[in-house]
C-alpha positions as CSV (number, residue, x, y, z in Angstrom):
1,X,0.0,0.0,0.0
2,X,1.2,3.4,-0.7
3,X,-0.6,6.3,1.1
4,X,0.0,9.9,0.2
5,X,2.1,12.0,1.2
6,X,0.8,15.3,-0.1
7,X,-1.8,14.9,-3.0
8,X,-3.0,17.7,-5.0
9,X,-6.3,17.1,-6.8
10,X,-6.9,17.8,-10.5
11,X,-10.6,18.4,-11.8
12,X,-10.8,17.1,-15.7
13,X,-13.0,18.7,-17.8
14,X,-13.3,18.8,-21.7
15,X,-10.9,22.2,-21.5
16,X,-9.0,20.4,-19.0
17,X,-7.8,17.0,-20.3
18,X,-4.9,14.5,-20.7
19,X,-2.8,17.0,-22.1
20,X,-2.4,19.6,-20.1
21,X,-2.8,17.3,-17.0
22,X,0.8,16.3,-18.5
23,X,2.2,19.4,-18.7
24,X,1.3,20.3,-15.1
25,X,3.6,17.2,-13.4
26,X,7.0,19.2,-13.6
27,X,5.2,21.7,-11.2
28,X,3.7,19.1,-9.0
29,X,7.0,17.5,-8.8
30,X,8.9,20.5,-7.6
31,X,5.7,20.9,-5.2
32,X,6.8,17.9,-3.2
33,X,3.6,16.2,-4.7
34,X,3.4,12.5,-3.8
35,X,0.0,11.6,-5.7
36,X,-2.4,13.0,-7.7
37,X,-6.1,12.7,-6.7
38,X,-8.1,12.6,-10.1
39,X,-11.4,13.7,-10.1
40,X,-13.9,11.0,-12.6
41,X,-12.3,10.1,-15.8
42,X,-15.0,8.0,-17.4
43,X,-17.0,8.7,-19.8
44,X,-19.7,11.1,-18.5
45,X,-22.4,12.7,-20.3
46,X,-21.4,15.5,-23.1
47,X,-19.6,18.8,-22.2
48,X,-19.6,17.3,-18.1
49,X,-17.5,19.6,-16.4
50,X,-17.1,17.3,-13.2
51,X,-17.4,14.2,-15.0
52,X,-19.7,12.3,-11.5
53,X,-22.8,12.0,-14.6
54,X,-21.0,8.5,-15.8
55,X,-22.5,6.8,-18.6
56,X,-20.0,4.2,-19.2
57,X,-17.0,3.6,-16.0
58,X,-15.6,0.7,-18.4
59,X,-13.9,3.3,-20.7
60,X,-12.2,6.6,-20.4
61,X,-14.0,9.8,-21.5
62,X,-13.0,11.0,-25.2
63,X,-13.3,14.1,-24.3
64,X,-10.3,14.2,-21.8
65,X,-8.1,13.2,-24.4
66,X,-7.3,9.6,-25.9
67,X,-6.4,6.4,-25.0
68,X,-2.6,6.9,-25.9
69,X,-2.8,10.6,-24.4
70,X,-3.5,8.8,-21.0
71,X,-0.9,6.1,-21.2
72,X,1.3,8.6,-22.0
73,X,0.5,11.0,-19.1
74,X,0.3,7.7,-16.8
75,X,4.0,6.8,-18.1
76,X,5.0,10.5,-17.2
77,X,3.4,10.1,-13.6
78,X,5.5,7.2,-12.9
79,X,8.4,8.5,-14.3
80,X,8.5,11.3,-12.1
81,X,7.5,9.1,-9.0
82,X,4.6,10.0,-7.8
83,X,1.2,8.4,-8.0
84,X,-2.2,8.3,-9.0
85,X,-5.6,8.0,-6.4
86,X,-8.6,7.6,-8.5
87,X,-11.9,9.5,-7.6
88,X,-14.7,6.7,-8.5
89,X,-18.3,6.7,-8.6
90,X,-19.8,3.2,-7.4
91,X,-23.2,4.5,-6.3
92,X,-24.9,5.9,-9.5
93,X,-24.7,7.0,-13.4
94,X,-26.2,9.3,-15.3
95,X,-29.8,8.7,-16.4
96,X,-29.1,9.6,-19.7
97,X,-29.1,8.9,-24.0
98,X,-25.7,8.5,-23.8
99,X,-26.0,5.9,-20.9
100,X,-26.2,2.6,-23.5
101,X,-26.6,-0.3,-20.7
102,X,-30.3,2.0,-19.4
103,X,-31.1,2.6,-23.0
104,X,-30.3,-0.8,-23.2
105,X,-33.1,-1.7,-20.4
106,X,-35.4,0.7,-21.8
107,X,-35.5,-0.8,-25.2
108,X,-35.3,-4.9,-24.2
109,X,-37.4,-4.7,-20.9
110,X,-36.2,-8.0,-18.8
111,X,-34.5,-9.1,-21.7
112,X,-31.7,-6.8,-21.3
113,X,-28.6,-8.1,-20.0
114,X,-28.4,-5.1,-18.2
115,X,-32.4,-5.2,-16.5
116,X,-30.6,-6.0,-12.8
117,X,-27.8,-3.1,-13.5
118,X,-30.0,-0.3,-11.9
119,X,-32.2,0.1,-8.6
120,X,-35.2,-0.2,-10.1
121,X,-38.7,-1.3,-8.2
122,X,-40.6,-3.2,-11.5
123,X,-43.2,-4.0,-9.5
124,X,-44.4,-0.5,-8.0
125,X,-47.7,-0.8,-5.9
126,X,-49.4,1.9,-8.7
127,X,-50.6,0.3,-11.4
128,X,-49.4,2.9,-14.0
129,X,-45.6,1.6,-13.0
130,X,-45.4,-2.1,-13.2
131,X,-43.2,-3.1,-15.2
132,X,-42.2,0.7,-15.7
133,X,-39.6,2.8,-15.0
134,X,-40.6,6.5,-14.7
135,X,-38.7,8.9,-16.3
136,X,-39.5,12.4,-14.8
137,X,-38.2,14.6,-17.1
138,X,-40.7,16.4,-18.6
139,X,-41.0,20.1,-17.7
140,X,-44.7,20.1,-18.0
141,X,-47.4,17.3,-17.1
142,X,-47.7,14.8,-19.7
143,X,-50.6,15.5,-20.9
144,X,-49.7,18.8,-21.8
145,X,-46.0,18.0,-23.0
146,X,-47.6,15.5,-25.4
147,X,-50.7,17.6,-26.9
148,X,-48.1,20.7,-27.1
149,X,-46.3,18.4,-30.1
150,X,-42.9,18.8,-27.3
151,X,-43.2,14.8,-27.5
152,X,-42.0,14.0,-31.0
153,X,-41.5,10.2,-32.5
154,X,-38.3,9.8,-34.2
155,X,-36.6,7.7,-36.7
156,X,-33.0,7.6,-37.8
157,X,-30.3,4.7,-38.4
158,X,-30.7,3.6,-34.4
159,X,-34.0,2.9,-34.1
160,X,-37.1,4.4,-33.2
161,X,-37.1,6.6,-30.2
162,X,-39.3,9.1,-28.0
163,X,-37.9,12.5,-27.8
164,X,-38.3,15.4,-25.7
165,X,-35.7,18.2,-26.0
166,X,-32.1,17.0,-25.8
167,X,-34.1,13.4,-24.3
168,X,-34.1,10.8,-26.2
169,X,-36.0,7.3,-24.9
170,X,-35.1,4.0,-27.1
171,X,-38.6,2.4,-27.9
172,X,-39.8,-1.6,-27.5
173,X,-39.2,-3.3,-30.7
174,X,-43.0,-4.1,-31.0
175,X,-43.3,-0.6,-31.4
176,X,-41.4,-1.2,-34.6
177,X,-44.7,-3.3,-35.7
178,X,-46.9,-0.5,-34.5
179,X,-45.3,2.0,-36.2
180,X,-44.9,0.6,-39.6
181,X,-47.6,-1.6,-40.1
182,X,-49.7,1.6,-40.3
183,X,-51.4,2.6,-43.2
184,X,-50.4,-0.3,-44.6
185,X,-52.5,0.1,-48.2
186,X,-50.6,3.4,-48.7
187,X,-47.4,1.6,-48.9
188,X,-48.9,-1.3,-51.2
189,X,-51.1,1.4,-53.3
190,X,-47.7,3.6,-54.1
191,X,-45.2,0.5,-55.0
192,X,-47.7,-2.6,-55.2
193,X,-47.8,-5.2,-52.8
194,X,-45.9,-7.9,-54.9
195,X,-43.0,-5.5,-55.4
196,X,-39.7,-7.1,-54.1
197,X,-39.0,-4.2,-51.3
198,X,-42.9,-4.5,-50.4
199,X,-42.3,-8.4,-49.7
200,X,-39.2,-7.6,-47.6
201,X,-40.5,-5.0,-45.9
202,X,-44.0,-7.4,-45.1
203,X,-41.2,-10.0,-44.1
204,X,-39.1,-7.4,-41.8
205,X,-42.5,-6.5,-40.0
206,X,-43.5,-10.2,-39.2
207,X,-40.0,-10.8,-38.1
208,X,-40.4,-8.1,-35.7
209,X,-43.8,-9.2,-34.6
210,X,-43.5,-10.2,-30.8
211,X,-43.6,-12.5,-29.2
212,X,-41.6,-14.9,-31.2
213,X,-38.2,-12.9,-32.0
214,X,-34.9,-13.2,-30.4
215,X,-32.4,-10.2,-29.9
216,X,-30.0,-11.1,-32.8
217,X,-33.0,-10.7,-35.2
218,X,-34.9,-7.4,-33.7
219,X,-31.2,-6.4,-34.5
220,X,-31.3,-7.5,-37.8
221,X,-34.3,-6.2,-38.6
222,X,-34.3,-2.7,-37.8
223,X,-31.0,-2.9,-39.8
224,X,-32.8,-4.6,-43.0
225,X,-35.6,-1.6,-42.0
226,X,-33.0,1.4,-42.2
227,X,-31.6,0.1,-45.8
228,X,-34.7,0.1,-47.3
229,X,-35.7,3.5,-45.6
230,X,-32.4,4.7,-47.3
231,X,-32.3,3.0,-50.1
232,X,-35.9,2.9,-51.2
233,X,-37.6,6.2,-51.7
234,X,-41.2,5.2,-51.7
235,X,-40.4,3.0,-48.3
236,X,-39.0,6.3,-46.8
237,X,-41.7,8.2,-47.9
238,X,-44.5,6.1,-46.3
239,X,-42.1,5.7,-43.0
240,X,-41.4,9.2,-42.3
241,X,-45.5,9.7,-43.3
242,X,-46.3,7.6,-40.5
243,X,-43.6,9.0,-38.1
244,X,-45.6,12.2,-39.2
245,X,-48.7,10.8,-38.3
246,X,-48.1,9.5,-35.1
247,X,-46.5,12.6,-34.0
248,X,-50.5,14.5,-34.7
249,X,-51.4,17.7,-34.7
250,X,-50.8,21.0,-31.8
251,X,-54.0,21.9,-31.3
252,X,-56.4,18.6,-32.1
253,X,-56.0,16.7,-28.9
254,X,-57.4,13.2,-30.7
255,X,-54.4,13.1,-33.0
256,X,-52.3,12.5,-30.5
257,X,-54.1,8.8,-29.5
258,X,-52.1,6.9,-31.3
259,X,-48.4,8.0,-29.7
260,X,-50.0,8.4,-26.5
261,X,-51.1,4.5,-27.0
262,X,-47.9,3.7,-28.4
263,X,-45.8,5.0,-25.0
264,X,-48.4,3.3,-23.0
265,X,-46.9,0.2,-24.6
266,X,-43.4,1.2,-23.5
267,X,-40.5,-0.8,-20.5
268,X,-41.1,3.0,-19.2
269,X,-43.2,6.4,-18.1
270,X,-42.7,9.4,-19.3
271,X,-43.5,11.9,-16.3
272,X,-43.5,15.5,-15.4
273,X,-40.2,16.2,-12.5
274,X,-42.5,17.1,-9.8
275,X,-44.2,13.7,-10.0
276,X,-40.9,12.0,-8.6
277,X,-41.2,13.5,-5.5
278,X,-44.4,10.6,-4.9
279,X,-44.0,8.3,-7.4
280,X,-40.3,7.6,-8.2
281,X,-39.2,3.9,-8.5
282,X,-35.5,4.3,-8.3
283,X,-33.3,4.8,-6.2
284,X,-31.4,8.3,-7.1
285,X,-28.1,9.8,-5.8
286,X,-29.7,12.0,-3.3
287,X,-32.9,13.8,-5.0
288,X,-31.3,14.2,-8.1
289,X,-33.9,12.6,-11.1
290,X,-30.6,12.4,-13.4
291,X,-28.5,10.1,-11.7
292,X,-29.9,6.6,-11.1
293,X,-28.3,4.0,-8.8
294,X,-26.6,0.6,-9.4
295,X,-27.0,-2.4,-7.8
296,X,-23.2,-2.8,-7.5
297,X,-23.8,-5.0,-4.5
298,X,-25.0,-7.5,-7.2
299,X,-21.3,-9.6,-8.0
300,X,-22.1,-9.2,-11.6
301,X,-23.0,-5.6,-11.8
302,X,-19.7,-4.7,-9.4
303,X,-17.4,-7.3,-11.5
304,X,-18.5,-4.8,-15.0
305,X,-18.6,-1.4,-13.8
306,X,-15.3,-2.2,-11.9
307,X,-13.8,-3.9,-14.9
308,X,-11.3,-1.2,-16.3
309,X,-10.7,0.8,-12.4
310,X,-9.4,-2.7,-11.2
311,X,-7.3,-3.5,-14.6
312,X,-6.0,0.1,-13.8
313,X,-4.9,-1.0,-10.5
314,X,-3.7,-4.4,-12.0
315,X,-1.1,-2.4,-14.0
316,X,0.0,-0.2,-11.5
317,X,-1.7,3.0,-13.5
318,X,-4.1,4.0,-9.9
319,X,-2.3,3.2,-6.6
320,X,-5.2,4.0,-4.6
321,X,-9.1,5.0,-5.4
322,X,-11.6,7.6,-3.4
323,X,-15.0,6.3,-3.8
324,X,-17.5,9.1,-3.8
325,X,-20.2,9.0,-1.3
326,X,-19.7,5.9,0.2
327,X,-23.0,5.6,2.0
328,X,-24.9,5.9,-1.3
329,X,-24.7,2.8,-1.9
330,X,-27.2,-0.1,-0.9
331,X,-24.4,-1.9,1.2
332,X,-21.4,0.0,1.9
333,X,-20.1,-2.5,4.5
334,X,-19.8,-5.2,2.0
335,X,-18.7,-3.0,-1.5
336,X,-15.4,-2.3,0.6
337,X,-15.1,-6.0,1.5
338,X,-15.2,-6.8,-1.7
339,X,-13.0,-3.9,-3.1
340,X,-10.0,-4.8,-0.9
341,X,-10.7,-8.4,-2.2
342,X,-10.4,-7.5,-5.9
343,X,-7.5,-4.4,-4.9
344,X,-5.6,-6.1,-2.0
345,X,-2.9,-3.5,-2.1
346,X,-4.7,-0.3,-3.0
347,X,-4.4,2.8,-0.9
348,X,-8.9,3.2,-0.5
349,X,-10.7,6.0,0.9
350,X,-14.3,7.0,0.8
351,X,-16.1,10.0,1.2
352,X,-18.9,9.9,4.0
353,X,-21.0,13.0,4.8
354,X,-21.5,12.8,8.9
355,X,-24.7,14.1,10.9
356,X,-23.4,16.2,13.6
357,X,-23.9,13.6,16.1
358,X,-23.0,10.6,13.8
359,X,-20.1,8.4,14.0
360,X,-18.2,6.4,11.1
361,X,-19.0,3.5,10.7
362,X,-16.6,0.2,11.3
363,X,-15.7,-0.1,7.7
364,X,-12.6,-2.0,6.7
């Protein structure tokens, strides 16, 4: 174990990255500097300027720099002999787009590999939430949001999705049946139903017809459905017609049924902010809707969120970690068992916010 012996801390940021981190270490050295204490490096969600809001911990965040920039600047560290204590953020991640494995559960339900990643209560006592995960993001109720056209229905090369703003909500693949099997006789009227692309696109829909469908082929076909979107001009005329259609009209509340039916349909709930304060099903990092907590105390969930901090540790690149807000997490007690198990040698310290008549507790 090496403990510090003066750290100075360095807050990354996209204008503060790799690079200049490197040309900083001939003043920390002449400081007397014994480690630095790195504030998140992971990839966090775009333009983060603390980098907590993770949406992937297994890789390093583009946009400090690149992959050789850090080995680089880790080669430097070592080379002037100090070391490295990595700031790390067990408890939560960022509840959003960018986060792929919650995307992930919000597209495949309980067929996601990653459904047991997050805290999530899937069988809430309302009825409106089983099965659900709320979203409270909206800035206005839902009703409102959605008759106001602020709710839009999207189509591009990944997929369908729900948007709102800068939110963007992956959607069930039987949406994809919903969705395109609309209107159906327009499609067959403009290019006849025997043509070949008809056919395939007929064959495309019934391959995406639940329940029978596995993940390689709702994969496969919402590929096939993007080439012939792109490729056939008729297809992408009738697609982004029905997008269009979906999507209503401002102002006629009953052309909004069918996308208000087809997020009924969806693994979640799209909700106005103020409704979390009663009706949230996750557990959050404090209040905050926008960062939703892991169930690292699961092996599994710990063994891939920890995956590239412990290789880090493995190769000598962090000497010691500071996990951020320890008592965030569901088990705290047993997170640092396990952490000295997998980092025997690793200098850890945690950060613990204490009541003024609390004591800290007996954690290893």
């Amino acid at each position: 174990m090496n403990p510090p012996r003066a750290a100075y801390r360095l807050q990354f940021k996209p204008t503060v990255g790799f690079l200049l981190a490197e040309h900083l270490l001939d003043y920390l050295s002449h400081l007397g500097i014994s480690h630095i204490y790195a504030s998140p490096i992971f990839k966090a969600t775009k333009g983060s300027t603390h980098g907590y809001d993770v949406v992937d911990p297994t890789q390093l965040n583009p946009e400090l720099g690149s992959v050789e920039e850090f080995q680089h600047l880790m080669t430097q560290v070592e080379a002037k002999g100090m070391s490295w204590v990595q700031d790390i953020v067990s408890n939560h991640m960022a509840f959003a787009p960018e986060n792929m494995m919650l995307m992930n559960v919000l597209e495949q339900g309980p067929a996601s590999p990653y459904f047991k990643f997050f805290d999530t209560d899937w069988d809430h006592t309302y009825e409106s939430l089983k099965g659900k995960l709320l979203v409270p993001f909206l800035g206005k109720p839902y009703a409102e949001c959605l008759e106001n056209g602020e709710i839009k229905l999207t189509y591009d090369s990944t997929g369908l999705k729900v948007n709102y703003y800068e939110h963007r909500f992956p959607l069930h693949v039987e949406s994809y049946y919903i969705v395109f099997s609309h209107r159906l006789d327009v499609l067959e009227e403009s290019i006849g139903k025997q043509h070949p692309d008809t056919l395939k696109f007929l064959g495309i829909l019934y391959l995406l017809k639940p329940p029978a469908i596995t993940l390689d082929q709702v994969e496969l076909g919402k590929k096939m459905l993007w080439e012939l979107h792109s490729e056939n001009a008729k297809i992408r005329e009738f697609i982004d017609g029905n997008i269009q259609f979906f999507n209503g009209t401002p102002g006629i509340p009953e052309s909004f049924n069918l996308l208000d039916d087809l997020l009924s349909r969806q693994y979640f709930r799209l909700a106005f902010w103020k409704v979390a304060t009663e009706e949230i099903n996750y557990r959050r990092f404090f209040n905050i809707n926008g960062l939703i907590s892991l169930n690292v105390q699961h092996s599994d969930v710990m063994a891939n969120t920890h995956a590239f901090i412990l290789r880090m540790i493995q190769e000598n690149k962090f000497s010691g970690l500071r996990v951020d807000h320890i008592d965030g997490l569901y088990d705290p007690t047993n997170y640092l068992k396990k952490l000295r198990e997998k980092a025997p040698e690793a200098y850890v310290v945690v950060e613990k916010i204490l009541e003024l008549e609390e004591s800290l507790p007996d954690w290893p």
